[in-house]
SEROZA-90399 format. One record per residue (C-alpha): residue number from 1; x, y, z. Coordinates in steps of 0.2 Angstrom, whole numbers, plus 5000, padded with zeros to 4 digits. Layout:
N
NUM / X / Y / Z
...
This chain:
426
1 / 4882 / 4790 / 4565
2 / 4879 / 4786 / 4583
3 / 4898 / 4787 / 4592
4 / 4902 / 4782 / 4610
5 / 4917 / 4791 / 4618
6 / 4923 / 4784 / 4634
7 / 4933 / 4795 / 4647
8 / 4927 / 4810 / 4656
9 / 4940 / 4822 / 4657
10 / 4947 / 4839 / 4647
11 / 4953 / 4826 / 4635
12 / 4939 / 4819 / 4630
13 / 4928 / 4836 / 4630
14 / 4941 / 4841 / 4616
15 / 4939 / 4824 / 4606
16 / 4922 / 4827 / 4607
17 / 4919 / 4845 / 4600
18 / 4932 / 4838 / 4586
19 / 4921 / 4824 / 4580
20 / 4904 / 4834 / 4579
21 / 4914 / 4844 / 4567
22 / 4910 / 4831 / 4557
23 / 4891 / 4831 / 4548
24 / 4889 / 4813 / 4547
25 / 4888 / 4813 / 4567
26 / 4871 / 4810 / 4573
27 / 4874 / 4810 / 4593
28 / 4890 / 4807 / 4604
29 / 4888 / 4798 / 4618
30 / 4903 / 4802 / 4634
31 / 4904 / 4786 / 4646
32 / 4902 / 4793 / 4660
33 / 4910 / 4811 / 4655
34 / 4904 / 4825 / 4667
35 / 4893 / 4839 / 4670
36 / 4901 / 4853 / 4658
37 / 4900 / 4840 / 4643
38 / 4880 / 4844 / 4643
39 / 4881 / 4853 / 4628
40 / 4892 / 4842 / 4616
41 / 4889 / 4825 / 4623
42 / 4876 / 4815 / 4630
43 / 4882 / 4807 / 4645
44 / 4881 / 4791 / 4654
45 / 4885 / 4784 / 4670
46 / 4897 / 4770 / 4665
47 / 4912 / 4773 / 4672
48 / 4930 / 4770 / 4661
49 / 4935 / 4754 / 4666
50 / 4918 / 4748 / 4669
51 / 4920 / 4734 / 4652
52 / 4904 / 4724 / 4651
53 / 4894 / 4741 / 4656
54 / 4901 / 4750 / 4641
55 / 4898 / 4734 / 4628
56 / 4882 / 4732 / 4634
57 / 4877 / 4750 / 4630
58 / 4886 / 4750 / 4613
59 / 4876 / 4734 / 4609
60 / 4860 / 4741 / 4616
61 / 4863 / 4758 / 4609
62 / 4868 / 4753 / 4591
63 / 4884 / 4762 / 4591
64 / 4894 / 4765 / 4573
65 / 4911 / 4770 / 4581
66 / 4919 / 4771 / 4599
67 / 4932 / 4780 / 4604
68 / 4941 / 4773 / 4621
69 / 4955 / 4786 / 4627
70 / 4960 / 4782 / 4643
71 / 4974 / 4772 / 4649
72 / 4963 / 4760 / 4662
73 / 4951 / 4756 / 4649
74 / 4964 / 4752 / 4636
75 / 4974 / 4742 / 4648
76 / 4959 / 4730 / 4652
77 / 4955 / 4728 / 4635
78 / 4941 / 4738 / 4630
79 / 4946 / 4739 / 4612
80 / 4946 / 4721 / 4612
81 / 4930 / 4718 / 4619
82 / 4920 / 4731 / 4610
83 / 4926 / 4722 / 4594
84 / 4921 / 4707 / 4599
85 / 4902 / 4714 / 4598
86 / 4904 / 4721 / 4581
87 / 4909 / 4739 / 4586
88 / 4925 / 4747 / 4576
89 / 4936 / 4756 / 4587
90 / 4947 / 4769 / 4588
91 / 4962 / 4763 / 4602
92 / 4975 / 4749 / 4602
93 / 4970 / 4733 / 4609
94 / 4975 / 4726 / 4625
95 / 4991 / 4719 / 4620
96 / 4995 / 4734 / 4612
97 / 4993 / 4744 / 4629
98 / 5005 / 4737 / 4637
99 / 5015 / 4748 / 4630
100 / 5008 / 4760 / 4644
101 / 5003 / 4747 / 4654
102 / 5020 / 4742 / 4660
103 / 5036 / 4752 / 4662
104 / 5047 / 4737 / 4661
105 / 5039 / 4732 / 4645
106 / 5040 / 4747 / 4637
107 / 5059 / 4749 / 4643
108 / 5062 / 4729 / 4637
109 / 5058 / 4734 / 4620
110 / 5067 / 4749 / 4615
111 / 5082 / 4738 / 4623
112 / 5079 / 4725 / 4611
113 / 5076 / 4737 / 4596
114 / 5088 / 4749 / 4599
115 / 5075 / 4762 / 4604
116 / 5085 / 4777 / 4613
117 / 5078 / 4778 / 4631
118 / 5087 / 4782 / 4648
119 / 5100 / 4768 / 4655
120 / 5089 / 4755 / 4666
121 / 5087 / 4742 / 4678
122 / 5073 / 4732 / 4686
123 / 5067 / 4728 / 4701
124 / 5054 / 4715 / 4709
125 / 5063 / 4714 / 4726
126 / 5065 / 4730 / 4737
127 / 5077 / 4725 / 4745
128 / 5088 / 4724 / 4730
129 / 5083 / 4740 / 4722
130 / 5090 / 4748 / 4740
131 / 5104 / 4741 / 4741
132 / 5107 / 4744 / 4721
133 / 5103 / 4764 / 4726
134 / 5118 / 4764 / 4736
135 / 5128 / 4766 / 4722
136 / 5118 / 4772 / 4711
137 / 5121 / 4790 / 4702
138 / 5110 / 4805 / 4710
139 / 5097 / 4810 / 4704
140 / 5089 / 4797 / 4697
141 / 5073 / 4791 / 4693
142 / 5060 / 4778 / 4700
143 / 5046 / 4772 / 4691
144 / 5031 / 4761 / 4696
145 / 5029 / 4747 / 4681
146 / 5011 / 4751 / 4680
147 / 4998 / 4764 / 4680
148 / 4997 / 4775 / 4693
149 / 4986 / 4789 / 4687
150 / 5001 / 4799 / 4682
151 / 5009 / 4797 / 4697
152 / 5021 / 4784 / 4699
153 / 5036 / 4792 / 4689
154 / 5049 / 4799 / 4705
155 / 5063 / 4812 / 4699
156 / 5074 / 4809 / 4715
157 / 5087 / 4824 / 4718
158 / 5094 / 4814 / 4733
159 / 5098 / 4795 / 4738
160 / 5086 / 4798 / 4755
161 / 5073 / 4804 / 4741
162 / 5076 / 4786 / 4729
163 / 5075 / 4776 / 4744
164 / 5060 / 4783 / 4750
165 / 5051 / 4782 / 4732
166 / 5056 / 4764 / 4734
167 / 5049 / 4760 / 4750
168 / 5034 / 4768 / 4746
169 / 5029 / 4760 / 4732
170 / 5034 / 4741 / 4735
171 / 5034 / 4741 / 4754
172 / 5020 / 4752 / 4759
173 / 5010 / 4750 / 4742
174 / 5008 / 4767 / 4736
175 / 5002 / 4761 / 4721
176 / 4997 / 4742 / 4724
177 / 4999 / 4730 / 4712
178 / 5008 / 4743 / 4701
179 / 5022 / 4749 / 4713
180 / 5025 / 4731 / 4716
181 / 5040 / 4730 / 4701
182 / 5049 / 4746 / 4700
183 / 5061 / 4752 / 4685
184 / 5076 / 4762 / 4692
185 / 5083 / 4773 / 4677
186 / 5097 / 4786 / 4673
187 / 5091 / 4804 / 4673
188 / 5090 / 4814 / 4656
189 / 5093 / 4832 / 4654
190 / 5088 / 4843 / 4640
191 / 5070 / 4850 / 4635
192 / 5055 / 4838 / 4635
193 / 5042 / 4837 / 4620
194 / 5027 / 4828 / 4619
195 / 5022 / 4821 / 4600
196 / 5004 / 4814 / 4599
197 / 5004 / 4802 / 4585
198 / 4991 / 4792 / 4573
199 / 4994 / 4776 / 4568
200 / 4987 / 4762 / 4559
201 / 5002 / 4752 / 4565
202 / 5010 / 4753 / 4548
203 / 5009 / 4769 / 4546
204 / 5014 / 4784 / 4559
205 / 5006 / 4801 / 4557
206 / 5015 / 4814 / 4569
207 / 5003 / 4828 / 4577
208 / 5008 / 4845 / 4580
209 / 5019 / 4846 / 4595
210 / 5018 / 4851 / 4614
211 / 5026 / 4857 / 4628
212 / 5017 / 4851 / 4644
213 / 5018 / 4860 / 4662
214 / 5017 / 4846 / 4675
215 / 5023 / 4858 / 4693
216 / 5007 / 4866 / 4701
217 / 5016 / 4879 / 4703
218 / 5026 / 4894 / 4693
219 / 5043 / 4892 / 4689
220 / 5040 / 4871 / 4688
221 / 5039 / 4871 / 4708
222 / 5027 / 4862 / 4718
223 / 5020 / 4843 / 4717
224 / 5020 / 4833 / 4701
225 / 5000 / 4837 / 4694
226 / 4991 / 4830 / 4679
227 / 4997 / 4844 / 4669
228 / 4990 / 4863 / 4673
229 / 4994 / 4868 / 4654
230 / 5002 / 4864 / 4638
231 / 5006 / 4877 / 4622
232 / 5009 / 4870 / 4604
233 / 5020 / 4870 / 4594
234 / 5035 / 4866 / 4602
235 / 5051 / 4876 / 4600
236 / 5063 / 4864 / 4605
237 / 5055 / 4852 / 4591
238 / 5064 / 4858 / 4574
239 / 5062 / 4849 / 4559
240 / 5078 / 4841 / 4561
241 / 5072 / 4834 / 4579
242 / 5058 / 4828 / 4571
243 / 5067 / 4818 / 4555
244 / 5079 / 4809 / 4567
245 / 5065 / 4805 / 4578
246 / 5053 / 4798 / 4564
247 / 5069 / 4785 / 4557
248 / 5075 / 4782 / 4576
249 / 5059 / 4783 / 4587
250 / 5043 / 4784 / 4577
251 / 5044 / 4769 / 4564
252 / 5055 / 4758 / 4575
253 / 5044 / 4759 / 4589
254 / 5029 / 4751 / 4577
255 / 5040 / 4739 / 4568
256 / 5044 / 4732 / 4586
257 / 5029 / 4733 / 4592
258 / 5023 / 4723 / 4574
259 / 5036 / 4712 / 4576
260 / 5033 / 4707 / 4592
261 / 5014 / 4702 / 4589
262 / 5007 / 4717 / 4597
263 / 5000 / 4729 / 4581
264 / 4997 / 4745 / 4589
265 / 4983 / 4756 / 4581
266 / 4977 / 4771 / 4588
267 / 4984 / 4786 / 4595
268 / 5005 / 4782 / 4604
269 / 5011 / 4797 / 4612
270 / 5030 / 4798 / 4612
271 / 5036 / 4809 / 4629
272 / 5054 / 4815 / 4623
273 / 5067 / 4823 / 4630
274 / 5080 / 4832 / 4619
275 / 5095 / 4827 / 4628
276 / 5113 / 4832 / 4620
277 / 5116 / 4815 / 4613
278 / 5099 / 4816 / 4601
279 / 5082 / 4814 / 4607
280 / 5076 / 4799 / 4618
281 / 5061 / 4790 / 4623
282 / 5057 / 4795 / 4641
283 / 5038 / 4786 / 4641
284 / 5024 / 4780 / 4627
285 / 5007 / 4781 / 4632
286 / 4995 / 4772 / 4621
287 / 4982 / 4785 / 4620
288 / 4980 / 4806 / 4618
289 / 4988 / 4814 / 4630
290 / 4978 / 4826 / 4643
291 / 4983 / 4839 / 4642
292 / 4992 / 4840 / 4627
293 / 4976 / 4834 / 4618
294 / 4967 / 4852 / 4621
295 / 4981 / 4861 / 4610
296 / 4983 / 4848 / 4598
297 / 4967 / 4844 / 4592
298 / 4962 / 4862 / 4590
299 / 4976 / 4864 / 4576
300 / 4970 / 4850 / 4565
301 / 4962 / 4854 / 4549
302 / 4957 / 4837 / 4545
303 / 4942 / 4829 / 4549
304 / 4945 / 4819 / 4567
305 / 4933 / 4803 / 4563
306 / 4938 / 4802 / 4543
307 / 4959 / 4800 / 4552
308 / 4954 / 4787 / 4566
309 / 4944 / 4777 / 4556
310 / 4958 / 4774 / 4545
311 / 4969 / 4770 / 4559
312 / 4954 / 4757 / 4562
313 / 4955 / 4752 / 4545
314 / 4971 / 4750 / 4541
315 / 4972 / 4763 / 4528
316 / 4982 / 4780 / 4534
317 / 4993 / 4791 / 4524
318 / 5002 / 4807 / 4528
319 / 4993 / 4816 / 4517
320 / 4977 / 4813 / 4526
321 / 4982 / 4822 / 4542
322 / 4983 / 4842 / 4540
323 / 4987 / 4853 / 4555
324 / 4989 / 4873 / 4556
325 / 5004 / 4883 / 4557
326 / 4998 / 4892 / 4572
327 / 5000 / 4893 / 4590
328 / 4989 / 4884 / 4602
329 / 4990 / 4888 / 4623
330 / 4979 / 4879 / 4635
331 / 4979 / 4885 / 4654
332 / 4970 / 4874 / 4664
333 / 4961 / 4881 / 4681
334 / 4960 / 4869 / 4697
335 / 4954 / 4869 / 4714
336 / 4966 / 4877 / 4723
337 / 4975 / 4865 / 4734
338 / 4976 / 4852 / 4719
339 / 4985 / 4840 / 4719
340 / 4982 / 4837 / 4736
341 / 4966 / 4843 / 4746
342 / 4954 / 4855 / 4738
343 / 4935 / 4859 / 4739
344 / 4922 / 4858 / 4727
345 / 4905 / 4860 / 4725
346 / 4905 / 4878 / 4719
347 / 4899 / 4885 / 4704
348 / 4906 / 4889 / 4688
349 / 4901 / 4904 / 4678
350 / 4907 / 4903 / 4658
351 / 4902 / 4917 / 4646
352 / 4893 / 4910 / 4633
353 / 4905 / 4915 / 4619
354 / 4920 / 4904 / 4628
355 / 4911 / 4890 / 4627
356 / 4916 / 4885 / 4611
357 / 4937 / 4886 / 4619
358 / 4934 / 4878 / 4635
359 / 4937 / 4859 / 4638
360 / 4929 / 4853 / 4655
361 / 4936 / 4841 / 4666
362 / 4931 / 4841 / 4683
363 / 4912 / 4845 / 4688
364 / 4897 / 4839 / 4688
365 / 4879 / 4845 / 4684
366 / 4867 / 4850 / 4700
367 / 4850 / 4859 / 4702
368 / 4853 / 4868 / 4683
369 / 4870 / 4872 / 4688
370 / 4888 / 4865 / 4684
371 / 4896 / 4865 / 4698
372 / 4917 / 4860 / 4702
373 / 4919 / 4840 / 4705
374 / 4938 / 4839 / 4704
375 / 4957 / 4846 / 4705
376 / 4959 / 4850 / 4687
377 / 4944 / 4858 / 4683
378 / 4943 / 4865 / 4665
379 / 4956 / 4869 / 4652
380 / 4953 / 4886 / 4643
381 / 4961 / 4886 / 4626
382 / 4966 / 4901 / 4612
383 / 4973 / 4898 / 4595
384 / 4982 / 4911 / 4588
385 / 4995 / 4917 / 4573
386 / 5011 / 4916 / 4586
387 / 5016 / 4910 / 4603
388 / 5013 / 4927 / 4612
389 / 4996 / 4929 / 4605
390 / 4990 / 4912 / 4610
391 / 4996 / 4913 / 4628
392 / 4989 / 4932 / 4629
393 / 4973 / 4925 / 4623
394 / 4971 / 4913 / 4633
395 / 4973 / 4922 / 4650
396 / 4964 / 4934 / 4642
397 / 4949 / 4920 / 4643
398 / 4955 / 4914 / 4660
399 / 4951 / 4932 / 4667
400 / 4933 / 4928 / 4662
401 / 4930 / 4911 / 4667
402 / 4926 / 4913 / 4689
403 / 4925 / 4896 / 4701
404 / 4928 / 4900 / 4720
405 / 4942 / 4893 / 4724
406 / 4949 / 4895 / 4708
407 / 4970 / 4892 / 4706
408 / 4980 / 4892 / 4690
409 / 4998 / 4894 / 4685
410 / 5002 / 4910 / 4676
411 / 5018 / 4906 / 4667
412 / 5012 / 4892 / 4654
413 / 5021 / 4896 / 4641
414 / 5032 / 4907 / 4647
415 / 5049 / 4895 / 4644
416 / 5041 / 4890 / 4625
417 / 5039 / 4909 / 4618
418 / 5058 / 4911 / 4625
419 / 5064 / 4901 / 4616
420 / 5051 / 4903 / 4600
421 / 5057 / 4921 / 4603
422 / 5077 / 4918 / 4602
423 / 5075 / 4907 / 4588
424 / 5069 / 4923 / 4579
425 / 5083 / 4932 / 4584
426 / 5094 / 4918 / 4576
């Protein structure tokens, strides 16, 4: 089978080494993926969102099965349009992506079907969110209704802070046209969970679950990132947690999404937050997470292609979707400076024996060389029996993995094995 995966991130990199697990897989083409995929991918310079580019080379190229997992992509109908050649897909179609694609939609719908989700209201005059911030309980929350590369969420721990997350995203245009509606919302406490998902959009498959790290700093300081780690499972997800969210979250969110015309099949990531009143919906994305992906994946004992093409075709079961009982940590090394201004250019030397545990995200290849082309850099993953054994083999790859200019957090992890370890004591 010929298979084209579009995206060129740590995400991807960790779909890709899945699928050529399986033997059926003649070549995986990455559209455009980047310069440390070499070995597991041949690449392709179409970028992500570049739509008649990609149908083009699927058509030209004779590809069996495409995977799209970014959000931009899926937004503009890739899905949809790759279809429409005659290539099966693995990703919702574009009027299942708004599910991602706009806050206020997303937030519209669990109102409607009684999805539990933060109080909210919305905005499309800034005037009026302003004057609504006046009043409004602190902290709070702004939200940009579309993407915004991770970015446009705002956790404001004072009023001058909201007003200003206002201003700057539907008077100055932080974000353009998706700043220029804004969802203003209650702010949750309690531990957040990310559960990755397969679904056929009858069936919903739940993936192991993840704790991400957003801060670029220790401790959760520092400026909102990408992600700089994730570790699986995740404590705070018990298997009580997980049945109430299955009858409260998980099935009513496809039902509604069935109901209202918009089937979704692919991958819907549920970002939770375990509040005391029961778990709620604090976002969906319609596609794997990064960098939840390079834990999750790595767990699972079934065979990748065989699961999405049955979420193509309409066919998933539970019983077609294994995962380990380990422990999964990823540590992702940047550019130091990331998520604001950094270098690059500088090469990366990887042991050959780490390869196979290290997903690359930012860098390109030059003169023989893979050098560093971005913040987030590469994510260097360790399974093992426990929490503890994951995240102490994990940087105990990290210590042989050398970039100049090299920065990374080193406490991923750290609040997951507490409580993994208290749980014990209990």
């Amino acid at each position: 089978m010929k298979l084209l995966v579009v995206g060129g991130g740590g995400r991807e990199h960790a779909i890709i080494k899945k699928l050529k697990e399986n033997k059926e897989v003649e070549v995986i083409y990455a559209a455009p993926g980047n310069g440390g995929m070499g070995k597991d991918a041949v690449c392709v310079p179409i970028g992500a969102k570049d739509i008649e580019g990609l149908v083009a080379f699927a058509v030209e190229k004779k590809i069996d099965y495409a995977v799209v997992a970014p959000d931009d992509p899926l937004v503009l109908g890739a899905v949809d349009a790759l279809e429409a050649v005659g290539v099966s897909c693995f990703g919702p179609r574009k009027d299942a992506a708004i599910i991602e694609g706009s806050k206020i939609f997303s937030k519209n719908l669990m109102k409607k079907y009684g999805i539990p989700t933060a109080a909210y209201e919305v905005f499309e005059d800034a005037d009026e969110a302003l004057a609504y911030l006046e009043n409004a309980a602190i902290p709070t929350v702004i939200k940009a209704d579309g993407l915004a590369l991770g970015k446009g969420v705002i956790i404001a721990e004072s009023r001058e802070d909201a007003k200003a997350a206002v201003i700057s995203m539907m008077k100055e245009g932080a974000f353009g046209q998706s700043g220029s509606r804004v969802v203003i919302e209650e702010f949750l406490t309690g531990p957040e969970v990310s559960v990755l998902s397969f679904t056929d959009g009858k069936t919903v498959v739940p993936m192991v679950s993840s704790m991400d790290h957003k801060r670029a700093k220790d401790n959760d300081e520092g400026l909102n990132t990408g992600g700089m780690g994730t570790i699986a499972p995740n404590p705070y997800y018990t298997e009580e947690i997980a049945k109430e969210c299955m009858e409260t979250i998980f099935l009513p969110t496809i039902r509604a999404m069935k109901a209202e015309g918009r089937e979704f099949r692919g991958c819907l990531y549920f970002g939770l937050m375990i509040t005391p009143d029961g778990p709620k919906v604090i976002e969906y994305n319609c596609r794997f997470g990064d960098p939840e992906t390079q834990v999750v994946l790595p767990l699972l004992e079934s065979d990748l292609l065989t699961v999405m093409q049955a979420t193509t075709s309409g066919t998933l079961s539970a019983d077609m979707v294994r995962f380990s009982d380990k422990s999964a940590c990823c540590v992702v090394m940047a550019s130091r400076g990331y998520p604001e201004k950094y270098e690059t250019g500088f090469p990366i030397t990887l042991p050959e024996d780490l390869e196979d545990s290290v997903y690359v995200a930012g860098a390109k290849a030059a003169e023989g060389k893979v050098l560093t082309a971005g913040g987030r850099v590469l994510g260097v993953v360790a399974v093992a029996e426990d929490p503890k054994a994951a995240i102490d083999a994990a940087y105990g790859k990290v210590k042989r993995v050398h970039f100049e200019n090299a920065y990374y957090r080193s406490d991923i992890g750290a609040r997951a094995l507490a409580a993994w370890e208290k749980t014990r004591k209990e």
